[in-house]
C-alpha positions in Angstrom: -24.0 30.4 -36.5 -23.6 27.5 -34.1 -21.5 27.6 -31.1 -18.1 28.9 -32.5 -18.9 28.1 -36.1 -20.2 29.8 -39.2 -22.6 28.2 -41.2 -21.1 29.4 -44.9 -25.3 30.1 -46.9 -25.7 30.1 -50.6 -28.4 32.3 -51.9 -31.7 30.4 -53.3 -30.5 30.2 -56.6 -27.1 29.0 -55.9 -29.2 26.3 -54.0 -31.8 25.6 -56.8 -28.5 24.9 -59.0 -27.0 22.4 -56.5 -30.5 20.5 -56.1 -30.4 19.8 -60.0 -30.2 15.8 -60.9 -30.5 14.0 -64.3 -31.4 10.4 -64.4 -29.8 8.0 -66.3 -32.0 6.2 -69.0 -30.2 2.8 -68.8 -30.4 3.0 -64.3 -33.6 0.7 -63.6 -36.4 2.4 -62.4 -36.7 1.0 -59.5 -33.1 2.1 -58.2 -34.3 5.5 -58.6 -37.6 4.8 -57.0 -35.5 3.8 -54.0 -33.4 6.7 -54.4 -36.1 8.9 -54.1 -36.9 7.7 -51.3 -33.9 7.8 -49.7 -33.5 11.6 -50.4 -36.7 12.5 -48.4 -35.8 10.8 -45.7 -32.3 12.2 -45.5 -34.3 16.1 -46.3 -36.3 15.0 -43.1 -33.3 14.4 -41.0 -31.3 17.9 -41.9 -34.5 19.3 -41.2 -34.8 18.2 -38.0 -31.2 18.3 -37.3 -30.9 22.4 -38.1 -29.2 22.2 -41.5 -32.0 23.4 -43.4 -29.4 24.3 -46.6 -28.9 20.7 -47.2 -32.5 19.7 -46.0 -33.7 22.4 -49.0 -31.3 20.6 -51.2 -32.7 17.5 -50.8 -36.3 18.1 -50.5 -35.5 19.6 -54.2 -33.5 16.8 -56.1 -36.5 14.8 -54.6 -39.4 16.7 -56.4 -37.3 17.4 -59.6 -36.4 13.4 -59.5 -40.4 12.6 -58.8 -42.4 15.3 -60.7 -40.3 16.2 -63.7 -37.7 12.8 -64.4 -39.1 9.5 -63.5 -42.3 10.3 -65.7 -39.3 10.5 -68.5 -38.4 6.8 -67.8 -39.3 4.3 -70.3 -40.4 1.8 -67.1 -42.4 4.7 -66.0 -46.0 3.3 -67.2 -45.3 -0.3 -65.7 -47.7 -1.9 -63.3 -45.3 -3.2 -60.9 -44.2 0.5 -59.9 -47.4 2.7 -59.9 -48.1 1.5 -56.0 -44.6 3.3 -55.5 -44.9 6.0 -57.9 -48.1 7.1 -56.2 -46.6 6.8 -52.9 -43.4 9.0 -54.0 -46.0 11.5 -55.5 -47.8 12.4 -51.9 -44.7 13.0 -50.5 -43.4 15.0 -53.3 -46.9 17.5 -52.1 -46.1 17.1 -48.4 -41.4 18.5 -49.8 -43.0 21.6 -51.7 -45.2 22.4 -48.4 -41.5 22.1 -46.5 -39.7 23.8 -49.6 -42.1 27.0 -49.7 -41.9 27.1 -45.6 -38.0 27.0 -45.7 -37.2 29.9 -48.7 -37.5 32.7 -46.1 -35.7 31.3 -43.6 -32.7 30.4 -46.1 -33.3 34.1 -47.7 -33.2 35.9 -44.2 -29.6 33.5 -43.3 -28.6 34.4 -46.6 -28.5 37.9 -46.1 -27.2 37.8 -42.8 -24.3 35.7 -43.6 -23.8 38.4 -46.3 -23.9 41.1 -43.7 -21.1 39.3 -41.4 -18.9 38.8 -44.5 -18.8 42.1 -44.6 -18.5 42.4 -41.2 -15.5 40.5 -41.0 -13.8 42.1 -43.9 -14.0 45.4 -41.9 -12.6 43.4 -38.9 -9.4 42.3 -41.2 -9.2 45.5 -42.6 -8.7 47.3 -39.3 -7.2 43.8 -38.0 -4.0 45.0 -40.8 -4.1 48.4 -40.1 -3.4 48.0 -36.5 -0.9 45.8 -38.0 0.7 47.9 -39.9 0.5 50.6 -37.4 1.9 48.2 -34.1 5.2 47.5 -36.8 5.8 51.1 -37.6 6.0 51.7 -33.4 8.2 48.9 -33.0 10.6 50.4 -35.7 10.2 54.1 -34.3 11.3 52.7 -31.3 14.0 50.7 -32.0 15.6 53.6 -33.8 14.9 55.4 -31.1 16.9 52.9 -28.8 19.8 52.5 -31.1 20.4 55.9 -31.5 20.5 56.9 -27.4 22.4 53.3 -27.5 25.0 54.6 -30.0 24.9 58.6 -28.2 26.0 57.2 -24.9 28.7 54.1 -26.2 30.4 57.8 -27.7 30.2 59.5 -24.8 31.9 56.5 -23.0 34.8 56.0 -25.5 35.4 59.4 -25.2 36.2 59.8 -21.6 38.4 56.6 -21.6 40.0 58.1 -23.9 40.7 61.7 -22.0 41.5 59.5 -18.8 43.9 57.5 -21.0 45.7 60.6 -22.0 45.6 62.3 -18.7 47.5 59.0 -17.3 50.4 59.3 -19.5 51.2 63.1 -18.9 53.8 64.2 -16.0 52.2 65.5 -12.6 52.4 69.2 -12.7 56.3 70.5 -11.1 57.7 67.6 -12.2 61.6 67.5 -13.3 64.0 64.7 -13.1 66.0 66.3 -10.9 63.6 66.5 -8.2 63.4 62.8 -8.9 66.5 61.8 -7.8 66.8 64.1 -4.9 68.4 61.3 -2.2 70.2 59.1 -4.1 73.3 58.7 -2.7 76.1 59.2 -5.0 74.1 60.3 -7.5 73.6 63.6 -6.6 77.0 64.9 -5.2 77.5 68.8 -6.1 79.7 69.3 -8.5 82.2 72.7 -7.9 82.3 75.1 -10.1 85.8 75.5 -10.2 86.1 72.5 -11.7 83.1 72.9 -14.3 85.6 76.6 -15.2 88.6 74.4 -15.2 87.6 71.7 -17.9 86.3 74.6 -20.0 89.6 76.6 -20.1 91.2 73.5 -20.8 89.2 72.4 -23.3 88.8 75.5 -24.7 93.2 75.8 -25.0 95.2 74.8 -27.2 97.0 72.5 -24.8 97.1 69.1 -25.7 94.7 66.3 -24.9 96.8 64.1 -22.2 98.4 67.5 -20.5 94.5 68.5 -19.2 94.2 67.5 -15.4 91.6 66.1 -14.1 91.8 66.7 -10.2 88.5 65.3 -9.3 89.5 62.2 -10.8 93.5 61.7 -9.1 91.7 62.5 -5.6 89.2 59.6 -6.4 92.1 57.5 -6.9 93.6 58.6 -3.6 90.7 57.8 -1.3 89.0 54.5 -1.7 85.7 54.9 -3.6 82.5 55.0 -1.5 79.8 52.1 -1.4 76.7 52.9 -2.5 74.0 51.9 -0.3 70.1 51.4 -0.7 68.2 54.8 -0.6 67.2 55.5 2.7 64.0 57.7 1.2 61.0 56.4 -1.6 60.6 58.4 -4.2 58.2 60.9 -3.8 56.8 61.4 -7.6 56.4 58.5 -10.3 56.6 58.6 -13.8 53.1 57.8 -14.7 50.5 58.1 -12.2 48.1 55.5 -10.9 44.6 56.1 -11.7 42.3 56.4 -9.2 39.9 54.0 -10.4 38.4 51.7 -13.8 37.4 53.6 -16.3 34.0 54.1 -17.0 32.3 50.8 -18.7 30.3 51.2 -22.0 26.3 51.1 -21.8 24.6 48.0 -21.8 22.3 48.3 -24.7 18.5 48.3 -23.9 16.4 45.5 -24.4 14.1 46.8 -26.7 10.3 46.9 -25.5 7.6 47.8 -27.8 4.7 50.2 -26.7 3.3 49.4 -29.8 -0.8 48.9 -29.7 -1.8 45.7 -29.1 -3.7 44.3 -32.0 -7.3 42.9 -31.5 -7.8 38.9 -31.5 -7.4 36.7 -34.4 -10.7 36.2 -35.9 -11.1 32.6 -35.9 -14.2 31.6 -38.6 -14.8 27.8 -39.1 -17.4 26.4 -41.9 -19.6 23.6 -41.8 -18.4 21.1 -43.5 -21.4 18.5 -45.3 -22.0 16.8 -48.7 -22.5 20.2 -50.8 -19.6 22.3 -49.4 -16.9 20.2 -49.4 -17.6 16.6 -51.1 -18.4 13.5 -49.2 -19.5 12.6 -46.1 -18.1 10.4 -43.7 -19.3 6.8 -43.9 -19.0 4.4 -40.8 -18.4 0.7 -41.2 -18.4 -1.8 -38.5 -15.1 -3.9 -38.9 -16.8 -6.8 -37.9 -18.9 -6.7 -40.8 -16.6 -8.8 -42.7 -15.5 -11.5 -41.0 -19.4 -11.8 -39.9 -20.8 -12.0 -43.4 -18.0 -14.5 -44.7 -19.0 -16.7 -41.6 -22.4 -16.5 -42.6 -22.2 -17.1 -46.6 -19.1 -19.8 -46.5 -21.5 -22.8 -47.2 -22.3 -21.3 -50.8 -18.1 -20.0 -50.9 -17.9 -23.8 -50.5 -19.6 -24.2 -53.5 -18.3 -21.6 -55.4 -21.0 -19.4 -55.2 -21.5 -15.9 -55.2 -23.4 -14.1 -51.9 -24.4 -10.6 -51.4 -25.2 -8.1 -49.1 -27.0 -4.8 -48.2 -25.4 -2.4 -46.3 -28.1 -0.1 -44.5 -27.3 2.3 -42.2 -28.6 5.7 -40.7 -27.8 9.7 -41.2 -27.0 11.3 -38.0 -24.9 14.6 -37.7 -24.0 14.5 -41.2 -22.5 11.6 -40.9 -23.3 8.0 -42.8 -23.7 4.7 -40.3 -23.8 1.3 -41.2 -26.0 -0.3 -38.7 -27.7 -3.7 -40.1 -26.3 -6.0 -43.2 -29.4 -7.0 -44.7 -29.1 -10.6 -47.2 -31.7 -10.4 -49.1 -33.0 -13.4 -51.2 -31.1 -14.0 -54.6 -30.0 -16.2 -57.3 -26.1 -16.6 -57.5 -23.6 -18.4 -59.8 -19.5 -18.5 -59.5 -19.3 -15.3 -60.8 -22.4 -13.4 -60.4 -25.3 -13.0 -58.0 -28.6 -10.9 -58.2 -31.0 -10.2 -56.0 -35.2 -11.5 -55.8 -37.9 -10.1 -54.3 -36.8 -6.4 -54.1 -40.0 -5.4 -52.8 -39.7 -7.5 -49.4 -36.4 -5.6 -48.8 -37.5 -2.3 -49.8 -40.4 -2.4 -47.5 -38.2 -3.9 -44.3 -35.6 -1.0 -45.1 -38.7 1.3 -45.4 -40.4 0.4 -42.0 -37.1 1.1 -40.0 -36.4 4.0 -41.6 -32.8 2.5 -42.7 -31.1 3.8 -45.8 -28.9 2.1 -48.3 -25.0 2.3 -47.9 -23.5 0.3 -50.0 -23.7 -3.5 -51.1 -21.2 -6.4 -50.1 -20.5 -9.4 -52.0 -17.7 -12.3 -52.7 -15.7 -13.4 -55.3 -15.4 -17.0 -54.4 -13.2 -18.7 -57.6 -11.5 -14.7 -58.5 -9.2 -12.2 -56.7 -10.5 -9.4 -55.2 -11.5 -6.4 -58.1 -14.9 -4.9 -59.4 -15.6 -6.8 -62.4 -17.9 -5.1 -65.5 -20.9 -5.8 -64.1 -20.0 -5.0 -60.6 -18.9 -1.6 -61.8 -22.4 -1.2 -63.3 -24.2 -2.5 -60.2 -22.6 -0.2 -58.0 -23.1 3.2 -60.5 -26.6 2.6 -59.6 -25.8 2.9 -56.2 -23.8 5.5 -56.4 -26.2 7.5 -58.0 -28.3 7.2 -55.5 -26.0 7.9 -52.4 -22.9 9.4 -53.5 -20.9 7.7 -50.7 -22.2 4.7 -51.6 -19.2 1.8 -51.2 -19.2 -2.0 -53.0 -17.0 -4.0 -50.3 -15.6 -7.1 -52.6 -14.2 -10.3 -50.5 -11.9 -12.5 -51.7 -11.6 -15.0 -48.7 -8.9 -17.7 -51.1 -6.6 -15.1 -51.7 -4.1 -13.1 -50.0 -5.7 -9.5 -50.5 -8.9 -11.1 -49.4 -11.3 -7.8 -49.2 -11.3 -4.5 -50.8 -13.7 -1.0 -50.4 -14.6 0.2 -53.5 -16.5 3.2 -55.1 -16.6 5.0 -58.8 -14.2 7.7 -59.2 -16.3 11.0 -60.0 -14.8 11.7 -62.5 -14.4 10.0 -64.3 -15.4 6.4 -63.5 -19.0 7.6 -62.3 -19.5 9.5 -66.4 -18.2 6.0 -67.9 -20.0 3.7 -66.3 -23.4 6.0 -66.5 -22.5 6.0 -70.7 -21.7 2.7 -70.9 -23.9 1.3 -73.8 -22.1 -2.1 -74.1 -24.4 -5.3 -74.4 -22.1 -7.9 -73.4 -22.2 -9.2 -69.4 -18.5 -9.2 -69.2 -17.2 -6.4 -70.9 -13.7 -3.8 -71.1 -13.9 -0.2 -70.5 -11.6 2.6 -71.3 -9.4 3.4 -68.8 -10.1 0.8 -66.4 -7.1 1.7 -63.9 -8.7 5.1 -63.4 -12.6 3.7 -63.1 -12.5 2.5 -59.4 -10.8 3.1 -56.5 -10.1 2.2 -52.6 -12.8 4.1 -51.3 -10.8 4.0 -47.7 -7.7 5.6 -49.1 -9.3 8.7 -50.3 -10.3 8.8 -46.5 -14.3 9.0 -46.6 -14.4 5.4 -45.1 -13.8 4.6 -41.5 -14.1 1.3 -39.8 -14.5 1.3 -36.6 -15.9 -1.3 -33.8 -19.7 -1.0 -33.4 -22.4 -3.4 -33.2 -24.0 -4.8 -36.2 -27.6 -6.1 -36.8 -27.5 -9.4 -39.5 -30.5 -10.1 -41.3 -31.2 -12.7 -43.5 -34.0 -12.6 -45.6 -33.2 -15.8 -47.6 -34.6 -18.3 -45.1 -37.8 -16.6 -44.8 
């Protein structure tokens, strides 16, 4: 681990697979020469660095590339490379003394990584049981709380209702009699004489208009009384007045688990480099361009090709172009090779500076990797896979492009390509190259730059 992250480890044989490399027949020898050397020095840096999984990687593909491959090479026997062949042998002696010193480390991290998988797996486990565990509380309670919620909303309802019912019955000794005791004039006694008289008259066989009605000729006789306002209230009412609100319903309870709280999230980050999870990031100054085209415009004038090296450092697992090296060449309006390979190799070597990438114009042409760009840069590519071919195009309108070999499969067709012509079609051109900053391993960003041109020395 490191700080907060986990390191994911591969067993020694899952490494041994990743380290395996298979030169290409028609690649010159010398590219791979130079790709060797580039591999120890990047095995060096992870080394030093503390990512010995990709420093083992390395120090591998370089004594497979060295010991068992380039003696395949039919370039292998001649003189101009034994000096370098020699060279890349002592090293390969010095990355087996590193390889052999690093297997137990990479072992003993193996197996601990192996023990904190499983670990962790016990840590999820209980991390969804508790889960599972704190949900089932939660429900337990809420039914809970509903159902003492729902017990006490009936008992409410029910006394409103027995308090509604008592309202609407009479008070006890209630008659309606009693309720108009003090009227005046509508309680006048009535004699019983009279109440006998209109029965026996009723009950006779006299006729209708012979019954007398005393009560009512003595009314006539006397003027008829006013009725004035009662001098009393009434002392009972129909319906009562409650003697308060009734009783609200019960707020329902907020429900609050008392569920367990679960342990924290386990957070588990990877490191992320080349053999994980594809390429590194590769840092371009955006100056670069404008820089070089300023510098090569007298032979743009003329219609003639210029090109670059873009070297550069590894630091942090990340790719740095630090210095655009012009070496000396031989150019024409539509191609340009390089001369005296050895006098850049060895300035590269002496600074420790690895190759990026290559930069170059297309002076009379849009901007677009031509056939023999495409197999210029697979031998770059196969050396660094983040390896980038910046085209400019300074006459037209898209005047600069950032270009690598899609893998796959752009890298596989260009690496089979048999074709003898210069200028030549492949299959499925659209799908051979593409922006290498669109797939997003590109940045450019404003940083110094070191220029240097070997062509006037």
């Amino acid at each position: 681990m490191r700080g907060n992250k986990v390191e994911k480890c591969y067993s020694l044989q899952e490494l041994n697979d990743r380290a395996k490399t298979t030169p290409v027949e028609s690649t010159p020898i010398r590219f791979y020469i130079r790709s060797a050397d580039q591999l120890f020095k990047q095995a060096k840096i992870y080394q030093q660095e503390g990512d010995l999984q990709s420093s083992y990687i390395l120090y591998m593909r370089f004594c497979n590339l060295v010991i068992n491959e380039l003696s395949k090479h039919v370039e292998y026997g001649q003189p101009a490379y034994k000096v370098s062949i020699v060279g890349l042998k002592k090293s390969a002696v010095a990355a087996m003394t590193e390889i052999e010193a690093l297997k137990p480390r990479l072992d003993k991290k193996y197996q601990d990584y192996q023990q904190y998988i499983k670990q962790r797996e016990e840590m999820v486990q209980a991390q969804m049981q508790a889960q599972v565990q704190a949900t089932q509380a939660v429900d337990m309670h809420r039914q809970h709380s509903d159902s003492h919620y729902r017990h006490e909303a009936d008992r409410a309802a029910k006394e409103r209702h027995d308090l509604e019912r008592a309202n609407m019955q009479p008070a006890p000794g209630w008659s309606l009699a009693k309720a108009l005791e003090g009227v005046p004039g509508l309680n006048a006694p009535q004699s019983t004489p009279h109440r006998h008289a209109y029965q026996q008259d009723y009950n006779s066989t006299v006729g209708f208009s012979e019954v007398q009605y005393p009560e009512y000729k003595r009314q006539h006789r006397h003027p008829r009384p006013e009725i004035s306002a009662p001098t009393s209230t009434r002392q009972q009412s129909f319906v009562p007045t409650p003697t308060g609100p009734p009783p609200a319903l019960p707020r329902k309870p907020v429900t609050q688990s008392n569920a367990p709280k679960l342990p924290p999230k386990i957070q588990i980050e990877e490191d992320v480099h080349e053999f994980s999870q594809g390429l590194r990031t590769l840092i371009v100054p955006v100056r670069l361009l404008d820089r070089f085209l300023n510098i090569v415009r007298p032979n743009t004038n003329r219609k003639l090709e210029t090109c670059g090296i873009l070297a550069g450092v590894l630091s942090r697992n990340k790719l740095t172009v630090t210095t655009l090296i012009i070496p000396k060449q031989t150019a024409t309006s539509d191609t340009c090779s390089t001369t005296n390979e050895d006098e850049l190799f060895e300035y590269q070597s002496e600074r420790d500076l690895m190759t990026l990438g290559w930069i170059h114009t297309h002076p009379t042409q849009t901007c677009f990797m031509s056939s023999v760009d495409l197999h210029t840069h697979c031998s770059y590519q196969l050396m660094l896979p983040e390896a980038i071919a910046i085209v400019c195009a300074p006459r037209h309108e898209k005047d600069y492009g950032v270009f690598r070999l899609t893998d796959p499969p752009g890298l596989q067709v260009i690496t089979n390509c048999r074709q003898k012509p210069l200028f030549h079609q492949h299959p499925g051109e659209d799908d051979i190259y593409t922006d290498a900053c669109d797939q997003g391993h590109v940045q450019l960003i404003d940083l110094d730059l070191d220029i240097v041109d070997l062509r006037g020395k």
